[in-house]
Backbone bond lengths (Angstrom), bond angles and torsions (degrees), N, CA, C in turn:
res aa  C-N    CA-C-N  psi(-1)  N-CA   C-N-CA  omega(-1)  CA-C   N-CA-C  phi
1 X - - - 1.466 - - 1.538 108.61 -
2 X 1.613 117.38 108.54 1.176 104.72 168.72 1.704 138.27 -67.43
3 X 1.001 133.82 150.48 1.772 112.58 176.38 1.452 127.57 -33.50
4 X 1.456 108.81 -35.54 1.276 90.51 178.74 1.528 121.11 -70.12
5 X 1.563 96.47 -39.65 1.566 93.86 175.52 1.576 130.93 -57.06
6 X 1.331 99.56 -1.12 1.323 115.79 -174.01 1.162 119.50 -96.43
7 X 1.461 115.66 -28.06 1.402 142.73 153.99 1.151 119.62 -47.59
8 X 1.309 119.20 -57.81 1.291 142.58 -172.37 1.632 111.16 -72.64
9 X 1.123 100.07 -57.63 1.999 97.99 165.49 1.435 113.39 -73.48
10 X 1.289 113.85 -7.11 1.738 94.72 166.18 1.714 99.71 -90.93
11 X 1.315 134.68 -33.30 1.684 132.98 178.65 1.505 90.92 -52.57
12 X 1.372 126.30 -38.31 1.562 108.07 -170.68 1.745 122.29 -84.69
13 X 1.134 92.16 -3.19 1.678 98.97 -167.76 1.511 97.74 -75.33
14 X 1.273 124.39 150.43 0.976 139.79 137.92 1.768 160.63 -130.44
15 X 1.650 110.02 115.16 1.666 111.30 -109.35 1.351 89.68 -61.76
16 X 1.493 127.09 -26.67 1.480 125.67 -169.27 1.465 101.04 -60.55
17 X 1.384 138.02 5.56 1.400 124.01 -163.55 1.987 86.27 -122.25
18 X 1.087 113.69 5.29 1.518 104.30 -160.01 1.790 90.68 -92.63
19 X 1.206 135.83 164.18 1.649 147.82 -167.97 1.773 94.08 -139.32
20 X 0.966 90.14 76.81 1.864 102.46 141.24 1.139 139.34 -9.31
21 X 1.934 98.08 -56.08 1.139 115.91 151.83 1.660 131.12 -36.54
22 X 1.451 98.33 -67.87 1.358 118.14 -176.47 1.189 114.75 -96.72
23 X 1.466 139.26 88.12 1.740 121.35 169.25 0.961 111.64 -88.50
24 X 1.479 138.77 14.95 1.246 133.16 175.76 1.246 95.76 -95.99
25 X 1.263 148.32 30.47 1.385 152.51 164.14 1.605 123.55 -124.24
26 X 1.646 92.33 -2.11 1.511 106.81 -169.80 1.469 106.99 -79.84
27 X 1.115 110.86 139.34 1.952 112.29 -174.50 1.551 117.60 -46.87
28 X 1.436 136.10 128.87 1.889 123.78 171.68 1.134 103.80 -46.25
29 X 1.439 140.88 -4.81 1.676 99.74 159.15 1.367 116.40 -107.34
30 X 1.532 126.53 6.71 1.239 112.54 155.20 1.453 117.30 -80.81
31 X 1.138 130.87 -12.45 1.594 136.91 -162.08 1.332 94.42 -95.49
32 X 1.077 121.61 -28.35 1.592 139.31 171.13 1.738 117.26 -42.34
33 X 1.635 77.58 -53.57 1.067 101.28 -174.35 1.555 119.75 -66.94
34 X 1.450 114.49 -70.08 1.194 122.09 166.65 1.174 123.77 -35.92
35 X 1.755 113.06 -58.28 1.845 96.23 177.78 1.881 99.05 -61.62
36 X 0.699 141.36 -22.98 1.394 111.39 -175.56 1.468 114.44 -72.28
37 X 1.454 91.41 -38.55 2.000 85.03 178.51 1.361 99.26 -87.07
38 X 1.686 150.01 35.17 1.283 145.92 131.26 1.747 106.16 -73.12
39 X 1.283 81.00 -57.06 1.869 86.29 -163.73 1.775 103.67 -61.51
40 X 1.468 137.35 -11.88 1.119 135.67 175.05 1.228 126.46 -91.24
41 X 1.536 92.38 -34.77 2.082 102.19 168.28 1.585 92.32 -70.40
42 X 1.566 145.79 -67.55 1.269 137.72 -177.30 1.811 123.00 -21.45
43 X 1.667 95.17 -62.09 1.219 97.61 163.18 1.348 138.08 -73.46
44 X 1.438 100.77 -16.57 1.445 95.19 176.28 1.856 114.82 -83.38
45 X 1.093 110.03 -20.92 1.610 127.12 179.07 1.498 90.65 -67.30
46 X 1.325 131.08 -70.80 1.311 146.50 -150.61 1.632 99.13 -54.11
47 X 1.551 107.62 -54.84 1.512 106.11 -174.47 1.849 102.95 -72.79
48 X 1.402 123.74 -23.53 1.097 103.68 -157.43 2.038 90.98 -79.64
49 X 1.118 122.90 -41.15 1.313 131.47 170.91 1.905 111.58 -27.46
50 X 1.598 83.93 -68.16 1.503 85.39 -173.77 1.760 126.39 -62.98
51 X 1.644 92.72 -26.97 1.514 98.04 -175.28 1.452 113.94 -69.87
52 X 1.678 91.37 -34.65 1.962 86.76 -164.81 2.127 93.96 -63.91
53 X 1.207 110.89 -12.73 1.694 98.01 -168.78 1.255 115.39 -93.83
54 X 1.434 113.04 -16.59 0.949 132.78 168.05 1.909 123.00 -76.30
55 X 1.525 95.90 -26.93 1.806 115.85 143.68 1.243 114.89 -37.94
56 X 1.191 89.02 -81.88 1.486 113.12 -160.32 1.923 120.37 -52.81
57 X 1.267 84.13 -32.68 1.669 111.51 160.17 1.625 120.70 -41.29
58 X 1.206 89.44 -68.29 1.692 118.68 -161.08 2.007 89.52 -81.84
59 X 1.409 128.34 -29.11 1.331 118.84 170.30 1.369 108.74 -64.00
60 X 1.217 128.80 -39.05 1.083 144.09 -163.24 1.803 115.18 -82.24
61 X 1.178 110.07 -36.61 1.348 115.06 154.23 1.383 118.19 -86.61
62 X 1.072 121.70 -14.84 1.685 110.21 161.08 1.574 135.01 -66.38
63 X 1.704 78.44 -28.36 1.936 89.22 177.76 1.705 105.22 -86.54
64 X 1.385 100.77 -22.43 1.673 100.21 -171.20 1.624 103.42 -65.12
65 X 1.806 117.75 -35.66 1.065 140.45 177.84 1.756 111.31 -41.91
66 X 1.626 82.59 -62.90 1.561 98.32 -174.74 1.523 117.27 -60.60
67 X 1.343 120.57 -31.90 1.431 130.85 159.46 1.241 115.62 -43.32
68 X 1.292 118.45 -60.59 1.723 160.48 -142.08 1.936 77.15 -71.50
69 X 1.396 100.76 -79.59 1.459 103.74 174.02 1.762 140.76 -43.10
70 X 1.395 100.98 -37.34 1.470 116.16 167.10 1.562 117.21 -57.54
71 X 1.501 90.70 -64.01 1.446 94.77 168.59 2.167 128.16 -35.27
72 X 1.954 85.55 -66.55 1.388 93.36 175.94 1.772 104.56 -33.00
73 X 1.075 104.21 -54.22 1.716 110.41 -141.46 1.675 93.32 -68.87
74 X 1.208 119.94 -39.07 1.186 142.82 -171.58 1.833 91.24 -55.37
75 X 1.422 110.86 -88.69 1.636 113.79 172.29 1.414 120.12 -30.05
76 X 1.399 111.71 -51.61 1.420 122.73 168.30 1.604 123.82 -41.98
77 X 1.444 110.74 -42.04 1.401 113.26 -173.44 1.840 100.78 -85.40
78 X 1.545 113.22 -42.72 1.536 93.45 164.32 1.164 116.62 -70.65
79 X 1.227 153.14 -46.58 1.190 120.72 179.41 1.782 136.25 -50.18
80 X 1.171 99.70 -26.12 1.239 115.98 168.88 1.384 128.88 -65.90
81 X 1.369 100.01 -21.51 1.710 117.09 175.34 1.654 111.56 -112.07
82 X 1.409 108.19 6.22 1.483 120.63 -170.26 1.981 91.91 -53.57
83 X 1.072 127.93 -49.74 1.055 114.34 -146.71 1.526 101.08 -78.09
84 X 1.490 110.93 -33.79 1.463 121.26 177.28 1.784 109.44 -48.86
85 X 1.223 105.66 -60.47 1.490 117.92 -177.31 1.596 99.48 -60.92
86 X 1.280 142.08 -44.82 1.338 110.94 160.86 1.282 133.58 -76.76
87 X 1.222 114.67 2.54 1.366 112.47 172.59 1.879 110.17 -90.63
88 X 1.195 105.97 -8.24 1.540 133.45 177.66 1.519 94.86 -76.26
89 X 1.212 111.07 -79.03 1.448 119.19 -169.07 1.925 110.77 -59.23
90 X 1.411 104.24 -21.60 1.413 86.99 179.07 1.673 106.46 -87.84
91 X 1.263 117.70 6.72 1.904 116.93 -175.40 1.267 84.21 -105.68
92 X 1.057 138.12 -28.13 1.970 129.72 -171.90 1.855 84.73 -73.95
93 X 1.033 93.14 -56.13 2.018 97.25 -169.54 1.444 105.66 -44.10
94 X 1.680 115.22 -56.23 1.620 123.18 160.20 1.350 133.43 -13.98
95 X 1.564 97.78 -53.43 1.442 111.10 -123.72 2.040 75.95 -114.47
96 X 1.366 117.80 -38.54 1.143 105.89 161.62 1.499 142.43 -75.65
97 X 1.610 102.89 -14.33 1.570 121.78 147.85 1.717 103.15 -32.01
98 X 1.408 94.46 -83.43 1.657 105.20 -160.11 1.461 106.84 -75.53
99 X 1.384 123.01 29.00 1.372 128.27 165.44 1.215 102.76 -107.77
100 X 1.578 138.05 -47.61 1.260 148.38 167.76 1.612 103.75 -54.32
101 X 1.398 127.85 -18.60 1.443 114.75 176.91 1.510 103.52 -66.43
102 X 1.588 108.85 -50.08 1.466 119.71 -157.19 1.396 98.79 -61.65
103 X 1.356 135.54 1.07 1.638 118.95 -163.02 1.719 99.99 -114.13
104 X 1.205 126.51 96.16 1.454 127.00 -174.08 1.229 108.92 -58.24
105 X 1.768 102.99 152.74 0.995 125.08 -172.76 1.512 113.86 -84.77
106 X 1.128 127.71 155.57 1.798 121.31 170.38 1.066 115.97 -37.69
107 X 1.516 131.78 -49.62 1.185 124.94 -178.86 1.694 120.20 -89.46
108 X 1.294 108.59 29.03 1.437 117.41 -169.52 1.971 89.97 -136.13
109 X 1.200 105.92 -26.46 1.851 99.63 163.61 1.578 129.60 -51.07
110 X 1.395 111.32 -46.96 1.462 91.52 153.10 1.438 132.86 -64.40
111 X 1.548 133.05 -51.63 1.396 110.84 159.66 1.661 127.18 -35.70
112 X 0.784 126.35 -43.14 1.116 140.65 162.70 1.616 104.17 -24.11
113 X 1.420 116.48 -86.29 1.037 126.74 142.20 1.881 135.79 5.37
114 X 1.100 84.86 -67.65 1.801 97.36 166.40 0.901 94.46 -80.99
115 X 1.595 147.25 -38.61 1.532 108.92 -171.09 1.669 118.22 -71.26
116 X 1.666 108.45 -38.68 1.214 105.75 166.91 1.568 123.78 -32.48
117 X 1.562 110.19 -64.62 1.213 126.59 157.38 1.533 131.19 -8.12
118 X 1.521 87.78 -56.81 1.625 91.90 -150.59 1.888 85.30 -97.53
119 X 1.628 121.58 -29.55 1.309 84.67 141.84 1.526 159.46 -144.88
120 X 1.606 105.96 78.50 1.191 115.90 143.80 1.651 124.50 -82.75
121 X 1.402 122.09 -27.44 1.298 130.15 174.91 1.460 118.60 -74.97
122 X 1.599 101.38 -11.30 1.769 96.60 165.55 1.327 112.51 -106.60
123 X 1.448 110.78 5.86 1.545 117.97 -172.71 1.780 89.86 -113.72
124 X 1.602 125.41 39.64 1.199 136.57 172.21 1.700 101.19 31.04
125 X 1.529 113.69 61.13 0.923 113.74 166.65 1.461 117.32 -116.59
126 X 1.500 117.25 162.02 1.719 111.33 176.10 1.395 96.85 -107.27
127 X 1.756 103.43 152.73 1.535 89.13 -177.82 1.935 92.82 -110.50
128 X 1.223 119.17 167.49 1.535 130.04 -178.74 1.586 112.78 -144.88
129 X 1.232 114.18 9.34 0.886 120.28 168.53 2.323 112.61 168.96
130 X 1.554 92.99 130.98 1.454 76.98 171.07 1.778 92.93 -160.87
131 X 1.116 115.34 115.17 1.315 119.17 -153.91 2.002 101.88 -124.13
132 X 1.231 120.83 174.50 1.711 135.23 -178.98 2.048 80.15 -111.49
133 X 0.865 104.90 139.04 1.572 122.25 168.87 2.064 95.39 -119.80
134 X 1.524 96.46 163.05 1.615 124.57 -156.77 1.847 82.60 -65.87
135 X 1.420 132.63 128.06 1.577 124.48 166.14 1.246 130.41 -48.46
136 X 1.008 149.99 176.34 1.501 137.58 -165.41 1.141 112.18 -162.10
137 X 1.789 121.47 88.41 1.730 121.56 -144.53 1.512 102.93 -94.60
138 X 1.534 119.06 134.12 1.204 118.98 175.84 1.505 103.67 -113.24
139 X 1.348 105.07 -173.99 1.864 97.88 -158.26 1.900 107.93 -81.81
140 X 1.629 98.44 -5.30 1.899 83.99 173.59 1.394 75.04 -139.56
141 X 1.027 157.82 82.07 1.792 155.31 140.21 1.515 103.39 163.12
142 X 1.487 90.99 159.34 1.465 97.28 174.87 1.645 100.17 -124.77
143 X 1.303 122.90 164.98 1.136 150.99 -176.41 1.477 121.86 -102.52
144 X 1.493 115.06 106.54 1.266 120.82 -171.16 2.111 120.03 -107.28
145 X 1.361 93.92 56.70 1.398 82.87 -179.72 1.329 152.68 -52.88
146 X 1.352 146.80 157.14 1.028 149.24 -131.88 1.413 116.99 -141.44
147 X 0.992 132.79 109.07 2.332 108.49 -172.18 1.606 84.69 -115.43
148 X 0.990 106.02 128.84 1.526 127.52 166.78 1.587 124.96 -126.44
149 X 0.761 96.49 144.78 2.126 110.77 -175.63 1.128 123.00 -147.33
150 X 1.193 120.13 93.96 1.633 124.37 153.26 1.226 125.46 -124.83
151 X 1.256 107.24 174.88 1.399 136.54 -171.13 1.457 131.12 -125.86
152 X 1.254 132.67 125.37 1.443 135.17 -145.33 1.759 108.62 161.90
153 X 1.244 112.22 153.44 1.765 120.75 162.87 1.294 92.97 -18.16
154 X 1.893 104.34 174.36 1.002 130.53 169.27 1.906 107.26 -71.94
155 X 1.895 98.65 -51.11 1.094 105.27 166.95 1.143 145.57 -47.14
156 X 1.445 107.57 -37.35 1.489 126.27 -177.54 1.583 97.41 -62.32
157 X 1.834 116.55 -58.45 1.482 118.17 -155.69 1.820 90.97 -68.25
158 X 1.534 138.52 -20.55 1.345 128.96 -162.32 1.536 80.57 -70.48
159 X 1.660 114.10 -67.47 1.826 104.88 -163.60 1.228 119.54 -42.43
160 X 1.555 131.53 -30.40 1.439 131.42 -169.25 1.242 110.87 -68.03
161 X 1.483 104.81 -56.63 1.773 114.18 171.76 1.602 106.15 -53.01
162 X 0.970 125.76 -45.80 1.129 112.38 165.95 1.619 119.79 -49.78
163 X 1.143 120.88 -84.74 1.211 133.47 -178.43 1.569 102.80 -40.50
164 X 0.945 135.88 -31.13 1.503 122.18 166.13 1.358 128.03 -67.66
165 X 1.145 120.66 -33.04 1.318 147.85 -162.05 1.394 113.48 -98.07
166 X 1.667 97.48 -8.21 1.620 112.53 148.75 1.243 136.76 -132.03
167 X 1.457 91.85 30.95 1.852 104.90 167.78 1.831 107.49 -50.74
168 X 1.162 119.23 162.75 1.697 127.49 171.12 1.514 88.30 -73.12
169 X 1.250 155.39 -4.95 1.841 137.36 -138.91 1.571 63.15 -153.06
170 X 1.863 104.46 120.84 1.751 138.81 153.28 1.731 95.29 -35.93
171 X 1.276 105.34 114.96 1.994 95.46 161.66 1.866 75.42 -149.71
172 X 1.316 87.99 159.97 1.555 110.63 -179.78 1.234 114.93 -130.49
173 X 1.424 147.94 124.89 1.349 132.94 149.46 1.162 128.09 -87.18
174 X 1.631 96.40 153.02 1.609 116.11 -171.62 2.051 101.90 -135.27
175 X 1.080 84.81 161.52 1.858 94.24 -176.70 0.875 167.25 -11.09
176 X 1.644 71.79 95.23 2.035 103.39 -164.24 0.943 104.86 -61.97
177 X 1.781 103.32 141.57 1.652 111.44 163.95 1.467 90.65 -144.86
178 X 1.456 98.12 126.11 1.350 118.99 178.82 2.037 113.21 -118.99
179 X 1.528 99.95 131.10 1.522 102.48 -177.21 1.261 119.67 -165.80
180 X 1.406 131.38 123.87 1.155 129.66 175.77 1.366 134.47 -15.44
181 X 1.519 119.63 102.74 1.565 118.80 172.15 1.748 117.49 -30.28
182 X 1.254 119.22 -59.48 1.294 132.90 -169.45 1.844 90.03 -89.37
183 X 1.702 104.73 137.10 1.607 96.32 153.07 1.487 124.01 -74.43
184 X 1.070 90.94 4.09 2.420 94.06 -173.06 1.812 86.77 -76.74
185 X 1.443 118.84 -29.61 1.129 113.54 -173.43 1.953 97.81 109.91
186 X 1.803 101.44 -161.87 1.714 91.56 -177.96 1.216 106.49 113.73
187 X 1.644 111.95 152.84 1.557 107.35 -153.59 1.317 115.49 -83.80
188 X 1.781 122.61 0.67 1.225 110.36 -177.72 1.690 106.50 -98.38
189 X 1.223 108.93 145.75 1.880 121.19 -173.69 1.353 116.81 -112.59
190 X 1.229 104.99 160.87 1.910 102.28 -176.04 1.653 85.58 -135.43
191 X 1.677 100.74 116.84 1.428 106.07 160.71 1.574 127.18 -112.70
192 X 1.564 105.94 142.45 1.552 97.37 -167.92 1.487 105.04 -114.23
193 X 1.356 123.25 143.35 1.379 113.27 -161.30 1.876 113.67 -146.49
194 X 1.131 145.67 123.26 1.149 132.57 135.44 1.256 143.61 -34.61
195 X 1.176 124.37 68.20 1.758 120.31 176.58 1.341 107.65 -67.16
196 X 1.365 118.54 129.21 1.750 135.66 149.96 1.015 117.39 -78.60
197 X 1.639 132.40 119.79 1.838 119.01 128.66 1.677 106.52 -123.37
198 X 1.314 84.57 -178.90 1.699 85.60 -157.43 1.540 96.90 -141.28
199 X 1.516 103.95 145.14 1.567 112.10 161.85 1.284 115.46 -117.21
200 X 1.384 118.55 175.66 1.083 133.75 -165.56 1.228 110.66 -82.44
201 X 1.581 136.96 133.23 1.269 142.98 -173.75 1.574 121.15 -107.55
202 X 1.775 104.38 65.93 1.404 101.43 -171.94 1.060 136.68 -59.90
203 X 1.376 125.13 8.61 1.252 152.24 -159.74 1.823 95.39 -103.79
204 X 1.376 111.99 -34.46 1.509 110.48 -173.92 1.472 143.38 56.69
205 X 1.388 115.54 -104.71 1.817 96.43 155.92 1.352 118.62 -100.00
206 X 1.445 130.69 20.76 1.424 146.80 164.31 1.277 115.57 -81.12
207 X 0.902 124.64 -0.24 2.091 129.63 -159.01 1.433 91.84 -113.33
């Protein structure tokens, strides 16, 4: 059957005459017809099925991509700075060396001691008390407190705090209380103070 004839017997058909019932009675160019619009809805279902998963696919490797890339770039930029970051980490390594110098050793706590000592007594101070308090271990140092008390000018106690607070050996102060020797009041003061230094707790979170 050429097209036209195919043409031509579908202009003659008429669908109200076609039986539902029966399509095996229906003319070759309506049957013609139908398998083609079967076989086109099939394929067209079939591709639309496969494509959308085949979507969904290719979304899914795009983001894995985009990861894929972050990452790279991510590795890429440390390595590129690899040498910086150890040259970083070896001045932290340095720099905490000569931080661990400043923290005296037990047998370097009494000097310690005399230096405090020696200066409040050049900072024309009297001492009334300067005592070792119980240690106080934290998980990488321990805490070596100090109770100290003297008496002297306003001036005198500014130089001491000073001068302590620039010993070579880490000490810190904590809570000052400053108040007139005499209750009439008057220029000499009695200050009471917490000094800190600290050693190293090689023991760490075991101590």
């Amino acid at each position: 059957m050429s097209l036209s004839e195919w043409f031509e017997g579908l202009r003659k058909i008429d669908i109200n005459d076609l039986d539902t019932s029966n399509m095996g009675a229906w003319p070759p160019a309506i049957k013609c017809l139908v398998a083609a619009l079967l076989v086109f809805l099939v394929v067209a279902f079939g591709y639309n099925f496969s494509t959308r998963d085949l979507v969904s696919q290719l979304d899914l490797k795009r983001e894995e991509e985009s990861t894929l890339k972050e990452q790279f770039a991510s590795k890429a930029r440390m390595a590129a700075n690899l040498d910086l970051y150890t040259r970083q980490l070896k001045e932290m390594e340095n720099t905490f060396v000569v931080l661990l110098r400043q923290l005296p050793s037990d047998t370097e706590v009494p000097g310690l001691l005399e230096d405090i000592t020696r200066t409040g007594l050049g900072s024309g101070l009297e001492f009334e008390e300067i005592k070792l308090l119980p240690e106080v271990a934290q998980p990488f140092y321990i805490e070596l407190p100090i109770q100290i008390t003297v008496t002297g000018d306003y001036h005198d106690l500014a130089t001491f705090v000073s001068g302590v607070a620039g010993l070579p050996r880490i000490v810190t102060l904590h809570d000052f209380d400053l108040a007139p020797v005499s209750p009439e009041g008057g220029p000499k003061l009695r200050l009471t103070i917490l000094a800190k230094t600290y050693r190293y707790n090689d023991k760490g979170q075991h101590q």
